[in-house]
C-alpha positions in Angstrom: 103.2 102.1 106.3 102.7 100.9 110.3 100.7 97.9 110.0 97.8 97.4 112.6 98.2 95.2 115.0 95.3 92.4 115.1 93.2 91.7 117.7 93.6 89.5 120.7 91.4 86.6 120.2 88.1 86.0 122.2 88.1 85.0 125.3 84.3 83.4 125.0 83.3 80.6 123.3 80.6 80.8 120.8 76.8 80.6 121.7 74.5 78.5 119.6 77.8 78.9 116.6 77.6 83.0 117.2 80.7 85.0 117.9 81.2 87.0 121.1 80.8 90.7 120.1 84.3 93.0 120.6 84.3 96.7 121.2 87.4 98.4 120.8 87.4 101.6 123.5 87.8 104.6 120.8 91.6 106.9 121.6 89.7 109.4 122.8 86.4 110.5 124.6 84.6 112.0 127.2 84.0 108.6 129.2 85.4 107.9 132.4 84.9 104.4 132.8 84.1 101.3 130.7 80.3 101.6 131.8 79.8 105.2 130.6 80.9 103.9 127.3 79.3 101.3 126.7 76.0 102.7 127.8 76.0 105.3 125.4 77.1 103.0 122.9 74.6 100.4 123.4 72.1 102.7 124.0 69.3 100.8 121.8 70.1 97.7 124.0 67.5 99.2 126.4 67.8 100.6 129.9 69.4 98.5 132.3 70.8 96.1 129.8 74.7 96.9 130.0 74.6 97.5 134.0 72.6 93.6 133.9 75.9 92.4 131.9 78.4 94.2 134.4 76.7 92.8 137.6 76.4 89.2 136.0 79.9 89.3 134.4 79.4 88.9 131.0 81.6 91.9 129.6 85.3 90.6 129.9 88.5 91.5 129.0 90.9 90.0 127.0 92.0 87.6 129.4 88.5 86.3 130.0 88.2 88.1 133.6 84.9 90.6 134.4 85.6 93.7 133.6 84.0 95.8 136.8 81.3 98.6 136.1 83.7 101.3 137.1 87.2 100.1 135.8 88.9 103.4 134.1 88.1 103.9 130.5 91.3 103.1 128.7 92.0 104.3 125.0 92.1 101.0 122.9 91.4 98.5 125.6 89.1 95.8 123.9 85.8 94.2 125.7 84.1 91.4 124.7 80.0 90.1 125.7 77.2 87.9 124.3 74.5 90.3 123.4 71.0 88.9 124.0 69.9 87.0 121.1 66.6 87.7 119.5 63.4 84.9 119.4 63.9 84.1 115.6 61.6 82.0 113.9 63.2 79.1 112.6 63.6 78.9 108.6 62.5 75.5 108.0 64.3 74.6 105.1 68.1 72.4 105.3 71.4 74.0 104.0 73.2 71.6 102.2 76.7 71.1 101.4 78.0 70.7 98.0 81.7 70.6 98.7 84.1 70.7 101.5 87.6 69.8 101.8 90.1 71.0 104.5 89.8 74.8 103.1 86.1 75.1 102.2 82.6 74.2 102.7 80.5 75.5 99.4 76.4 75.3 100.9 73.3 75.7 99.3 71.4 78.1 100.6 67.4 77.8 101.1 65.3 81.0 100.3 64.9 83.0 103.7 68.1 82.4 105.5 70.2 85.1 105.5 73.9 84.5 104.8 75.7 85.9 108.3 74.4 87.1 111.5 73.0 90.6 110.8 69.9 92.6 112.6 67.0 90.2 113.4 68.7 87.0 112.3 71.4 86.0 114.1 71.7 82.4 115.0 68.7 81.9 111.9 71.8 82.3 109.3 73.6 80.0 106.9 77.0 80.4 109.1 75.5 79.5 112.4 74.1 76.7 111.4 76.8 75.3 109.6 79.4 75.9 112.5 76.8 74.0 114.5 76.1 71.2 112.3 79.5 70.7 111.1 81.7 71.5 114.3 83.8 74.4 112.9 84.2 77.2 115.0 86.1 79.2 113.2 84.2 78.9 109.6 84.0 82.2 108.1 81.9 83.2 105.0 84.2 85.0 102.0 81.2 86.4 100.2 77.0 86.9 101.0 74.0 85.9 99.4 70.4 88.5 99.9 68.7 86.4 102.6 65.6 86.2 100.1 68.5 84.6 97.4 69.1 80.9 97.2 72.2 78.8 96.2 75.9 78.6 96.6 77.7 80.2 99.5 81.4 79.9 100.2 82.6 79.3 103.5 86.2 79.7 104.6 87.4 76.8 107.2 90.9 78.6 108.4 90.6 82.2 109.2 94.3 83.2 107.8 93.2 81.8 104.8 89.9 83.8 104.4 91.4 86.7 102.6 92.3 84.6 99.7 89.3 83.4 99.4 87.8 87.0 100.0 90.4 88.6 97.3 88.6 85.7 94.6 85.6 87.9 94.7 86.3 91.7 95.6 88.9 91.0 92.2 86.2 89.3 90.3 87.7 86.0 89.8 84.7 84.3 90.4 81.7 83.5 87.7 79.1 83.4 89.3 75.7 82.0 87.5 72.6 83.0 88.2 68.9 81.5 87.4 65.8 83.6 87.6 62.2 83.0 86.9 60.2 86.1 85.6 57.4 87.0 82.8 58.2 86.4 79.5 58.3 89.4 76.9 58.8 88.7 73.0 59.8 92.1 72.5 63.0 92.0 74.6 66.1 91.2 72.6 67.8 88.9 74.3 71.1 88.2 75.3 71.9 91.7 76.2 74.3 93.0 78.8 72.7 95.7 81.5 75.1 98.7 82.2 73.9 101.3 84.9 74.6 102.8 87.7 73.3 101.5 90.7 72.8 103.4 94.4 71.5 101.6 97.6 71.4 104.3 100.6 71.6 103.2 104.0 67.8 103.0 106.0 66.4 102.2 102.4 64.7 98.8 101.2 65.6 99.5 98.2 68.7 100.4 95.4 67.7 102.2 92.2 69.4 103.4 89.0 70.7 107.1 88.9 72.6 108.3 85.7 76.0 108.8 85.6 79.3 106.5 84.8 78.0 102.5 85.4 78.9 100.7 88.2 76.7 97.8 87.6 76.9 95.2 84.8 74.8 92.0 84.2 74.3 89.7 81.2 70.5 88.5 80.6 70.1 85.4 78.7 66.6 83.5 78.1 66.7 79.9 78.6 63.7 79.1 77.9 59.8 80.3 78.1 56.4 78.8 78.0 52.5 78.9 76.9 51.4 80.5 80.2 53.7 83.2 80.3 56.5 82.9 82.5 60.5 81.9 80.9 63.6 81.0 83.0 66.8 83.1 82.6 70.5 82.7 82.9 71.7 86.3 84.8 75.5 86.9 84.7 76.9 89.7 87.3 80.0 91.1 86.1 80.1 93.6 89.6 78.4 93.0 92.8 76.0 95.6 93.1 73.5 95.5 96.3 70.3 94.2 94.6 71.9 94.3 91.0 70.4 91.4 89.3 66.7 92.6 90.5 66.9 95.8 89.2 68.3 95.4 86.1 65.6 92.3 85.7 63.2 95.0 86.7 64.5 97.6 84.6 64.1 95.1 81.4 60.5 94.6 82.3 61.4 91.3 83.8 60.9 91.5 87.5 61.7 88.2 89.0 58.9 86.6 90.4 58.2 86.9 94.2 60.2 89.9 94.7 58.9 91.7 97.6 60.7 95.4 96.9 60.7 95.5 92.6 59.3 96.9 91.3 57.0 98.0 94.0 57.5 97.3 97.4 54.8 95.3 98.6 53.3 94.9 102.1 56.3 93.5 105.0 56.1 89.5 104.8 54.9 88.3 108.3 57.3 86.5 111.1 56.8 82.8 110.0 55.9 83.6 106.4 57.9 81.4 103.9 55.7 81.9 101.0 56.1 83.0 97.6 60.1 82.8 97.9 62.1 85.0 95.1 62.6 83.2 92.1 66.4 83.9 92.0 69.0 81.3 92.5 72.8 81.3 92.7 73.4 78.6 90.2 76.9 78.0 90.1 80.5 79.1 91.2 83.4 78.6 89.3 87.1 79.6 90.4 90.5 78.2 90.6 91.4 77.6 94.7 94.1 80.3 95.8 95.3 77.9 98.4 95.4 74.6 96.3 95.3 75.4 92.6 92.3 73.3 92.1 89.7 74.6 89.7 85.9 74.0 90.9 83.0 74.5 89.0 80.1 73.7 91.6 76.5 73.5 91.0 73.2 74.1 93.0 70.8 71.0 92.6 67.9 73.6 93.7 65.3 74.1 91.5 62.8 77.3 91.2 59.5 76.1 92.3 57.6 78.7 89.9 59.2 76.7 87.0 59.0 73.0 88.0 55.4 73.4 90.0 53.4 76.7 89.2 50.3 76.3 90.0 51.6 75.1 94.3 53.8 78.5 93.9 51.1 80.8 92.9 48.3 79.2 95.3 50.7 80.5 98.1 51.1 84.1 96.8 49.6 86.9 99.3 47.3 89.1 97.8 49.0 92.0 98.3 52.5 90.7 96.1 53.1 91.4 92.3 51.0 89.2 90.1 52.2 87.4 86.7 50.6 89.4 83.6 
């Protein structure tokens, strides 16, 4: 089997702890020059943005020269620019980090910042703030959390050692812990372990349960519950399922509190709007190192502010968002 050969590294340093974006040329088009192709590929930039790059030479080869708006399209030849970033409004909550050594930083991830640069947020992310706030470049994340998710996120500090760390979770050597706060219902026997098959298709908010052979499998246990209603539960995720613990939750009658798409989807939060965060929290991580042989067990100190202060977390609820019954 030919192996493929990897790519030259970047010739740009990182903006604000973002990566440089490559584009590979494809082997074969109509295009015949570097320009053509990238305007048709970044056509949702907007018009004049690629030719604006070109004339201030931001799109470079790979030995950090301008590439020139008419330089022959050749098969394979790799580019690399600084898109324009996006005005992001700043999540105002601090990652912190539960563990680092020379291999990892584990971080505890606030509600609302997504994982990795992706769409809107791009330098609003877990990963660009650590590589600022820590001084490592080249720190890598080997799994994600949903932006709306809080908890433990592990970060890879040496790139040939991220697919280890990567391997830990596609192979489900990981156990990963969960806490979620949601309604609670005496007529749910609990434990129980959720089997389904799960679908999320691209362009829609949200996954849902179709039948056929399960590809989804989570273990619900109560913790405890209250007077007023509401219990706190331990969710175990045997697979990794887009959405998997909020659907199955759902599914039991148990939709975690705050969840903006289950099991309705409720109006789009506003820009700025940090109210009424999901009640879901990656808990803990537990693994033996690939790279050192140590076995971690690490632990979020975050607590779910519908449990530990109700009354503060309701009084910011928007009207339009699932209520507690």
């Amino acid at each position: 089997m030919r192996r493929r050969t990897p790519p030259p590294p970047a010739p740009l340093p990182q903006r604000d702890g973002v990566d440089p974006v490559r584009v590979r040329l494809p082997a074969a088009g109509p295009w015949a020059t570097v320009r053509e192709h990238l305007v048709e590929r970044l056509s949702g930039a907007g018009d004049g943005i690629v030719d604006g790059m070109f004339a201030a030479g931001g799109i470079v080869g790979a030995d950090g020269r301008p590439v020139a708006a008419d330089a022959a399209y050749v098969p394979g030849l790799y580019v690399w620019f600084h898109r324009e970033l996006p005005a992001e409004v700043p999540v105002p909550f601090p990652v912190r980090v539960v563990y680092r050594d020379a291999h990892l930083v584990v971080a505890d991830k606030p509600h609302f910042l997504a994982t990795t640069p992706r769409g809107s947020h791009v330098t609003e992310t877990v990963l660009a703030r650590l590589r600022r706030e820590l001084g490592i470049p080249a720190l890598g994340a080997a799994h994600r959390l949903d932006r709306l998710t809080a908890g433990l996120v592990l970060f890879t500090v040496r790139p040939e050692e991220r697919g280890a760390y990567q391997a830990l979770f596609q192979d489900r050597r990981v156990r990963k812990t969960y806490e979620a706060v949601a309604p609670y219902r005496p007529g749910t026997a609990l434990p129980r372990t959720v089997r389904s098959r799960i679908v999320k298709e691209r362009g829609v908010l949200t996954a849902r349960e179709v039948p056929g052979e399960p590809n989804a499998v989570s273990r619900v246990e109560l913790l405890e519950h209250r007077p007023d209603g509401l219990a706190r539960y331990r969710l175990t995720p045997e697979t990794g399922q887009t959405h998997q613990l909020r659907v199955h939750m759902t599914a039991l009658g148990l939709p975690i509190l705050g969840d903006p798409l289950y099991p309705a989807v409720a109006a789009p939060a506003r820009p700025g709007d940090f109210s009424r965060p999901l009640q879901l929290l990656a808990r803990e991580l537990e693994f033996t190192d690939p790279v050192t042989g140590v076995r971690h067990r690490l632990r979020s100190e975050r607590e779910l502010a519908a449990w530990t202060a109700y009354p503060a977390w309701a009084a910011e609820e928007r009207p339009d968002g699932p209520q507690l019954s």
